[in-house]
N, C-alpha and C positions, 0 to 999 in steps of 0.2 A: 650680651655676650659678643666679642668682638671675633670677628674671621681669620685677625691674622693669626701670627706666631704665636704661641702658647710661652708666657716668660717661665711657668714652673719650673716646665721639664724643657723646653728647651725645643718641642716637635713643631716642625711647619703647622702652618692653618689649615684647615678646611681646601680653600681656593689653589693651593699650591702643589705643583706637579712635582713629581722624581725627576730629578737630570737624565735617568735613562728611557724614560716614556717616550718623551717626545723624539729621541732617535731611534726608537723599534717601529723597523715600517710593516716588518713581516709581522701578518695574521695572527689573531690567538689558535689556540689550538678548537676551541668553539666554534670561531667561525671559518675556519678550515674544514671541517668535521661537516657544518652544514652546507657549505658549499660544495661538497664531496658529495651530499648527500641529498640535499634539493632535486637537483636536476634529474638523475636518477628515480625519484621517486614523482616525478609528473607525467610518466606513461602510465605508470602504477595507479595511481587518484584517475586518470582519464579511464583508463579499464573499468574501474572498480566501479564512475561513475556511468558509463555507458551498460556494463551489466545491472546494475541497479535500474536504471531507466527501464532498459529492455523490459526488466521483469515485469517493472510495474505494471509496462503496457501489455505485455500477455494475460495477465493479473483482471487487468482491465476487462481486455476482450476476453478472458473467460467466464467474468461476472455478467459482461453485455451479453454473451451468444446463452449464457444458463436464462438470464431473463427471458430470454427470445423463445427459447424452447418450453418454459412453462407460461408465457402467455402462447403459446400454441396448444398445447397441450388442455390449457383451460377454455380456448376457444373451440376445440375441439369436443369438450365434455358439454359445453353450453350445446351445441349443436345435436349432441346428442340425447340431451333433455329436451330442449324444442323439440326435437321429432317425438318423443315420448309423448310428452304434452300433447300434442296435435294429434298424436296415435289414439290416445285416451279421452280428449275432448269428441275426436270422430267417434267413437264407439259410443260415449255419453251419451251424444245426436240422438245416432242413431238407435239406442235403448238397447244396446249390448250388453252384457257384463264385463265392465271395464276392468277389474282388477281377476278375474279368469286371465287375461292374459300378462295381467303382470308376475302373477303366481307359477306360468308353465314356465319362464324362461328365467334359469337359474342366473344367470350371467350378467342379469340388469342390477344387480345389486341390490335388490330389496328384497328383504329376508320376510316368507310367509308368515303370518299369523295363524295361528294354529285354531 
């Protein structure tokens, strides 16, 4: 298939321009419209990306500071079974009855056996 003139009908080729293209210097109306509208929308994308960021990072630090506060929270509970342990071992020693005083104090969490 050849590029140029078509003999059928008579139409220019593929390769060949309109006589009036090549002297329209003014813009399509496309890229009029973007260029109108481009610049305009680069504070718009900057905002949009700097709240996004923001977020993520508070997002972050409230994921970091929750971890923080339940390994506290569990370091805290560990300690307070060491002392159990220790409370209970001591009274073992010493041939106390160790679960008499696991039984008065409702608050340890360990539900009596009947």
């Amino acid at each position: 298939m050849s590029h140029g003139a078509n003999p059928r009908n008579g139409s220019p080729g593929l390769f060949t321009s309109s006589p009036g293209a090549a002297k329209n210097t003014d813009p399509s109306r496309h890229a009029q419209f973007y260029s109108d509208l481009v610049p305009g929308m680069i504070p718009v994308a900057l905002l949009g990306s700097a709240v996004y960021l923001v977020s993520q990072g508070m997002r972050l630090l409230q994921a970091s500071l929750s971890h923080e506060k339940y390994l506290e929270q569990a370091e805290a509970r560990v300690k307070e079974l060491e002392v159990e342990i220790e409370t209970l071992m001591h009274a073992q020693a010493h041939g106390q009855d160790a679960s008499s005083g696991a039984h008065s104090d409702p608050s340890n969490g360990i539900c009596p056996l009947a």
